[in-house]
C-alpha positions, 0 to 999 in steps of 0.5 A: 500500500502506498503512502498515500493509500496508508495515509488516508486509510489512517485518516479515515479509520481515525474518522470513522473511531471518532464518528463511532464514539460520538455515537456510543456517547449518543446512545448510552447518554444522549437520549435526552439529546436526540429528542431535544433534536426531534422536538427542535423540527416543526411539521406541517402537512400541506398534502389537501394544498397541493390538490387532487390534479398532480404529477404521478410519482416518480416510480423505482426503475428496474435494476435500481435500488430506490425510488427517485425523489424530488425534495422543495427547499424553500428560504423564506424572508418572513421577518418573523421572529427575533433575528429575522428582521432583515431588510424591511417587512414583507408578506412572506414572499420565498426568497430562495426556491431550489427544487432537488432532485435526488437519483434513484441510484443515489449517486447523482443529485442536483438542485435547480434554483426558481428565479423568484422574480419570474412570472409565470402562471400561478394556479388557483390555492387555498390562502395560508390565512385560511380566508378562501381561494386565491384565483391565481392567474399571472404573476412573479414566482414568490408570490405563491408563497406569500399567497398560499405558503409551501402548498402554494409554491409546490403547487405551482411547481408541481403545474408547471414542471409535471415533477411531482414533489415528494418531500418540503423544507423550509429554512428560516433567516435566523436558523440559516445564521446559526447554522453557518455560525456551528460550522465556523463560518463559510468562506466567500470571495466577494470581487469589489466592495458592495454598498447595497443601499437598496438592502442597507448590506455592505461587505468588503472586497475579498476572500474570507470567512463569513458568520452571522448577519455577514453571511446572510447578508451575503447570500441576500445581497442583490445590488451593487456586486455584480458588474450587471445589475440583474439582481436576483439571477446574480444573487442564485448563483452566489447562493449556489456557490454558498451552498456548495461550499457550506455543503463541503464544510458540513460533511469535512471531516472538522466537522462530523469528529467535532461532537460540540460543532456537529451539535451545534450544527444539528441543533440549529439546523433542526430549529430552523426547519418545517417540513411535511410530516414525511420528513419530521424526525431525526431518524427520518432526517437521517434516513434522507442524509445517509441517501448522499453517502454514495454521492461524492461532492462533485455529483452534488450539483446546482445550477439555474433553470433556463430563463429569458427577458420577460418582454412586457418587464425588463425588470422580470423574467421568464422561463425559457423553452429550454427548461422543458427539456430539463423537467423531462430529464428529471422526471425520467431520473436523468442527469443534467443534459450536456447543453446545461452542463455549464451552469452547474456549480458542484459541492466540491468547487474550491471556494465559494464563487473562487474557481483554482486559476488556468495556466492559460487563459482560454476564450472559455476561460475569459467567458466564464471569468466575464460571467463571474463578473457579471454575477458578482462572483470571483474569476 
């Protein structure tokens, strides 16, 4: 065995010894601990929300160990709560959509953002104040949330990709902060100082390590960062790069043989979180995380759905042609196609919004540090 074989196999026995006796500590003392975790998720059933008329379950194709499944993950910008008074009051609008999808062979999985300013053709939902039916009809995307909350948003979804969702979640602001806070932080790259007067967010330019109200200012911020002022589109592909890097500190080895930061981090993961009653528990929760153990972080990826200009509104958007293709592949458990292959950022990206340099500039290169620029991230 070489030394580098010999040197990682040390280092994953090490993790593995760890990991295994933090887990004796949960069973022989920490029973207490685990409800605490369990008690921490709220459930919501939003099954009579998302109607009759649905997409047909994905089903388990022949040869394949499980079923596909398609999980919402919602960040809601409510501002209830102490903590979440960021930016102004609003409805309760979804301030980040990514609908994920996870392969039935659990080797795959890719996560595809909703522009919330795109306008699309919302159907009828029953309202989350319980006061009738909303009619629907034409309007921006993160409406139906604050219409109908997350079987509002799903429904529409569901009605305008033919992707039957099987699971929700919804992440508040103030337990996505302590959540970066457990880990220690995420690092950014942030290409120019940024005075967002519009969101009263400011950061300064460079590479470093964001915890906080920082961090949320970050992944929230929509002005003044990239060279084009294209607001939300800009602010997705930060989020993107955010979550990859977030994803690759949650899973490091510093953090599972960490028994005080891996607590802190389910502690305050599980209390920022409603989900439908299919996912509420810590055992269930589990049961969903141990489904990406067999998919390295290269095949964890995120990209944006297709969009165009929205004619009648320069300031909004709308889905393009090409996001038919994309819902097909995922209903028939596919990956990405090759013709948005180049949208994807993936889990094991260096650094957030910060590519390793080329030797050669390439024109392929130079387009994508252009890109980089233009979304407000670092070439």
């Amino acid at each position: 065995m070489g030394k580098h074989r010999l040197r990682k196999h040390r280092v994953l026995k090490t993790v593995a010894i760890c990991v295994s006796g933090f887990l004796v500590v949960l069973l022989v003392g920490g029973l207490l601990v685990y409800r605490h975790l369990d008690g921490n998720i709220k459930s919501l059933d939003v099954a009579t929300g998302l109607g009759t008329d649905r997409p047909t379950a994905m089903p388990k194709k022949k040869g394949v160990p499980n079923k596909p499944m398609n999980v919402l993950l919602i960040g809601s910008d409510s501002r209830e709560g102490a903590g979440n008074k960021v930016g102004g009051d609003t409805p309760g609008l979804s301030d980040t959509t990514i609908l994920l999808h996870l392969s039935g062979n659990r080797k795959l999985a890719y996560g595809v953002s909703l522009p919330r300013d795109a306008m699309v053709q919302r159907p009828k939902c029953e309202r989350k104040d319980g006061k009738g039916t909303d009619p629907g009809g034409l309007s921006q995307f993160n409406e139906a949330y604050a219409v109908g909350g997350a079987a509002c948003t799903g429904k529409t979804i569901e009605q305008l990709t033919g992707v039957r969702i099987d699971h929700f979640v919804v992440i508040d602001f103030n337990g996505f902060k302590k959540m970066v806070d457990a880990l220690g932080g995420v690092e950014v790259c942030v290409p120019r100082d940024v005075d967002d007067t519009t969101g009263h967010i400011k950061l300064d330019k460079g590479t470093y390590t964001v915890k906080g109200q920082r961090a949320l200012d970050y992944v929230r911020v929509r002005h003044d960062i990239g060279t084009v002022e294209n607001g939300d589109i800009g602010r997705m592909k930060r989020q993107q790069a955010f979550l990859a890097s977030m994803s690759n500190k949650a899973v490091s080895a510093g953090t599972l043989i960490n028994p005080v930061r891996l607590y802190k981090f389910l502690d305050a993961a599980t209390k920022s979180l409603t989900t439908d009653p299919g996912l509420a528990s810590i055992g269930r929760l589990r049961a969903l995380a141990g489904s990406f153990n067999g998919i390295g972080l290269d095949k964890i990826q995120f990209l944006t759905v297709p969009f165009e200009a929205y004619a009648p509104d320069p300031n909004r958007l709308q889905w393009a042609p090409e996001a038919k293709s994309l819902w097909k592949r995922m209903i028939a458990d596919e990956p990405v196609g090759k013709n948005l292959s180049g949208d994807v950022t993936t889990a094991a990206d260096d650094k957030t919004g910060k590519k390793k340099p080329k030797k050669k500039p390439s024109a392929e290169a130079q387009s994508e540090a252009e890109k980089a620029d233009e979304n407000g991230l670092c070439a």
